[in-house]
N, C-alpha and C positions, 0 to 999 in steps of 0.2 A: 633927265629925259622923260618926256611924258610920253605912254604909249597906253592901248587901251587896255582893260581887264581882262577881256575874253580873248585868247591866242589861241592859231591855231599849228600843229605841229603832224608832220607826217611822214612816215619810214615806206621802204619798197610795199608792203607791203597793201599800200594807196592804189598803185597801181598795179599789183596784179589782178585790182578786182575788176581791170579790164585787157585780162592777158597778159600782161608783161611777167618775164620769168623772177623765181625768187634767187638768190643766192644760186642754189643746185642748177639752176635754169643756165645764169650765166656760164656757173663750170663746164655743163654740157656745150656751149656753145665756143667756147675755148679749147676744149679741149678737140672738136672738132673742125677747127681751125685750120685752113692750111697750111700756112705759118708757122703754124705747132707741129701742126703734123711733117713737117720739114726740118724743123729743131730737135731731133733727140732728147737733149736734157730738157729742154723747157717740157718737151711734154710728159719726160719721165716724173718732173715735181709734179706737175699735175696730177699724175696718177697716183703721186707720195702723197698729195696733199690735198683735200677737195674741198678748200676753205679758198676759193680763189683769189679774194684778197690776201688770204697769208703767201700764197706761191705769187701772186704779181710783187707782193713785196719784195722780198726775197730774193726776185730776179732783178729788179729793179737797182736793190745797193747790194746786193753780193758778188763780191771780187772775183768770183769764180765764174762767174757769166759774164760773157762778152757784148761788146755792143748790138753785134748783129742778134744775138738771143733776145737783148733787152729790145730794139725793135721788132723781135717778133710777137712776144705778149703782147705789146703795144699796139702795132696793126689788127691781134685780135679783141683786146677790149676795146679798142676803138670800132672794129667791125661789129661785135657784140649788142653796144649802143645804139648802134646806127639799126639794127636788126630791131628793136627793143621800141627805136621809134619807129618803123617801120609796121610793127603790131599797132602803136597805137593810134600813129597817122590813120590806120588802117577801118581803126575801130569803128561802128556807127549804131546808134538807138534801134532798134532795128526786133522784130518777134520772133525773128531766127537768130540772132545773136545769142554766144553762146555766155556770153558777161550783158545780160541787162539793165546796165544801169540805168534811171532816170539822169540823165547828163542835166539836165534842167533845175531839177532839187537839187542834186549837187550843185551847182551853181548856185543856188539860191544861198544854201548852206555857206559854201565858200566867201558870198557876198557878205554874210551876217558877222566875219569878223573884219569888215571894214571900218575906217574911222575916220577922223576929221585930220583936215589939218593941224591943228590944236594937239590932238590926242590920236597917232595915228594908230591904224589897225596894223595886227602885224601875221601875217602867213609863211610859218620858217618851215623848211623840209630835208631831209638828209637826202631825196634824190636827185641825181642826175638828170633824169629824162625831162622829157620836155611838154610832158603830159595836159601842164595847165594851161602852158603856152597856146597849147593847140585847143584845147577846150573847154578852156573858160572864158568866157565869151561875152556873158548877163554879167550884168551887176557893176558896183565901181572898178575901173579899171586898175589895177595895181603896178607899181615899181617895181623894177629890181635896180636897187640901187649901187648907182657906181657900174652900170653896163651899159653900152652902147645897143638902146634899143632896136627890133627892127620893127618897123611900124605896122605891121599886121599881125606882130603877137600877139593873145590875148584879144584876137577878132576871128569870126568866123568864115572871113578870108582866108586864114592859115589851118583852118581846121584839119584840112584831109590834102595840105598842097605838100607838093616837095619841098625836101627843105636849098633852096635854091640861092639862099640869101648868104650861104656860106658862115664861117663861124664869126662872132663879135666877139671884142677885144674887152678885158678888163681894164676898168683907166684906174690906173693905179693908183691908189687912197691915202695920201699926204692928209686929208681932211681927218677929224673925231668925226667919231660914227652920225654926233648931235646932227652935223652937216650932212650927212648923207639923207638923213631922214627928214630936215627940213622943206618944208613945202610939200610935202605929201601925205598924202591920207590912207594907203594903205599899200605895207610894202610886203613883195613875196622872195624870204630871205632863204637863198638856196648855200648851205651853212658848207655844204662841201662841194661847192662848185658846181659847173653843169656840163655836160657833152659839147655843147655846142660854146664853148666860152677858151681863149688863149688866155694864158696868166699875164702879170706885169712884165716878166720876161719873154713872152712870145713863143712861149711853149706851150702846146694844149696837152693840158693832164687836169684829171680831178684829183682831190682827196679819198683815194685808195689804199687800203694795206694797215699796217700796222703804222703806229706813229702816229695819230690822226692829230694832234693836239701843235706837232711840231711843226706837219704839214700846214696847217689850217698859220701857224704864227710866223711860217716863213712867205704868206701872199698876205701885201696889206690889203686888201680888202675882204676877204675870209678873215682875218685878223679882224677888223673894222663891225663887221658882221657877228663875231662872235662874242664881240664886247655887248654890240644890242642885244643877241640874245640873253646875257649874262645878268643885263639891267632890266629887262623886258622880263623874264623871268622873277627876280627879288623883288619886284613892286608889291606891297600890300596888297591884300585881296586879290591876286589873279587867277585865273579858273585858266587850267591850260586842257588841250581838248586834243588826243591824239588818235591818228588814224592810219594802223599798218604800220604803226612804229614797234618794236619787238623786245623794247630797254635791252639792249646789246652793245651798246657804244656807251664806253666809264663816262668820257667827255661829256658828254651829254646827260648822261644819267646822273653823273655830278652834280651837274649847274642844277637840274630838278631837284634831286636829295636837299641842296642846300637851298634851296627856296622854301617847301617843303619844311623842312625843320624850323629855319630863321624866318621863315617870311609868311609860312599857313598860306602857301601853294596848295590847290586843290587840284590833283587827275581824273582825267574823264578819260574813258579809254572805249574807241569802238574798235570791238576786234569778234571775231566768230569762236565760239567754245563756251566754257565753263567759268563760274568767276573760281571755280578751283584748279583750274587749269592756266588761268592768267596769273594767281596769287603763286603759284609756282614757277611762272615762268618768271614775273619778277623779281621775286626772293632770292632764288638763283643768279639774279643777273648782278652786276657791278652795283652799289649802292641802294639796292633791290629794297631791303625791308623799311628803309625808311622813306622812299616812294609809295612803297605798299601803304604803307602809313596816312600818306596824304590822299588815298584815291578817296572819288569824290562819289565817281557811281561806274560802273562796269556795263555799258551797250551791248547785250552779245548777238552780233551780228552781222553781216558782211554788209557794204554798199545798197548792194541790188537787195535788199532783205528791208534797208531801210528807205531805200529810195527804187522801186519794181518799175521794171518796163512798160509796166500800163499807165503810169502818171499816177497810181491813184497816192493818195496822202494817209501814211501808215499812223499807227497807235504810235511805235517807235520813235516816228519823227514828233510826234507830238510830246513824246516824254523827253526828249532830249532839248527840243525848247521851252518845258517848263522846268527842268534841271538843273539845265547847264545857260540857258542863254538870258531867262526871267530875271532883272534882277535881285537879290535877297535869295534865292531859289540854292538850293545845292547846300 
């Protein structure tokens, strides 16, 4: 499988840099739940537990909760989402905005890990939301492969509309992944599912909770997806480029370590802080020190720091394309 050198890869934390809540945001939003707030125990673990993927697990396969508990988590991280895009449908460029990003640099950026038919580009994300959907707009249009498009994603028609189109179905992935990526030039690979997507069984759930590895092998095309990322990754020479990712997930931080060690994987990391404050927060994390290992250069900085509401074109973004994107560079 030929895919290109430059990947990009992205965690919640993408999008909170234009509102959407982190982790504790969701808790909050669950926990204020009606649903919850109707349920006794659902809401007592909540209050046991403020890791809300650990308490949605839990309720989920725990013998001791009943169905009607188990739909109540469920209406509320479903409510939760919908709330989630609701901010960012929401969101606009704007000199009052209180997240200004350049939405247009970011586009640009987003554009620059596209690729050819030949060698496609590949943009993988651990989120849900439906952020790029709605605005990314410039540049090569991208796949998500193995979903049933709807045609004004990824246009500026869907930018700020309801989402009216209801949810798309996974076709479920009898095909190698080779096929799925066939004929396109650049795919945006949502590694745990989306909000708006039903599985092959015709239940809408994403990859939540604990388990992630099992969840992800029991949908074939999360499965399908997770093999690209696996190949996409080990290729010689890849410079992977992360933004708002937090190395919190072993699964993931796996496939990186061992690229990384066998393959001289190089990380680029934009996040806001210290690089003594990142080095710890990887080292810490599941396969931490030898990720730390391969970083390549440390951004420290948010979105809007590297791409300002005025349009103008920072120092930042100029060090990050002679870094990370030049080739030989890094």
């Amino acid at each position: 499988m030929s895919t290109t050198r430059h990947v990009l890869l992205t965690g919640a934390g993408f999008t909170h840099n234009f509102g959407a809540p982190l982790a504790d945001g969701v808790w909050n939003l669950l926990l204020a739940h009606p649903a919850v707030e109707k349920t006794p125990r659902v809401r007592a673990l909540l209050l046991q537990n403020q890791n809300f993927e650990d308490a949605y697990h839990l309720i989920e396969n725990g013998a001791e909760f009943s169905p009607s508990e188990r739909t109540a988590i469920e209406a509320a991280v479903r409510d939760a989402y919908d709330h989630i895009d609701a901010i960012l449908r929401e969101w606009r460029l704007s000199g009052s905005s209180p997240y200004p990003v350049n939405v247009y640099g970011l586009q640009n950026f987003i554009a620059r890990f596209s690729g050819t038919v030949a060698e496609p580009g590949l943009f993988f994300t651990l989120n849900q939301d439906l952020f790029v959907e709605r605005h990314y707009y410039n540049g090569s249009r991208p796949s998500l492969p193995g979903i049933q498009h709807h045609p004004e994603w990824f246009s500026a028609n869907w930018c700020h509309a309801e989402q009216t189109a209801g949810h798309r179905r996974i076709v479920p992935a009898s095909a190698v992944p080779s096929d799925l990526i066939a004929g396109k030039g650049f795919l945006y690979v949502k590694l745990h599912g989306s909000q708006n997507w039903y599985s092959s069984s015709g239940r809408q759930r994403m990859v939540i909770g604990r388990y992630k590895t099992e969840q992800i092998a029991n949908e074939p095309l999360l499965a399908a997806y997770w093999q690209i990322y696996k190949e996409a990754m080990c290729r010689p020479g890849v410079k992977l480029f992360t933004v708002g990712y937090g190395f919190a997930d072993e699964h993931v931080n796996s496939v990186i370590s061992d690229a990384v060690t066998t393959h001289g994987l190089r990380v680029y990391v934009l996040s806001p802080g210290s690089a003594s404050t990142l080095r710890a927060q990887i080292e810490k994390a599941p396969h931490g020190p030898s990720i730390w290992n391969g970083l390549g250069a440390h951004y420290s900085a948010t979105l809007a720091e590297v791409f300002p509401g005025n349009q103008a074109t920072t120092a930042l973004w100029n060090k990050i394309e002679s870094s990370f994107f030049r080739e030989g560079a890094g």
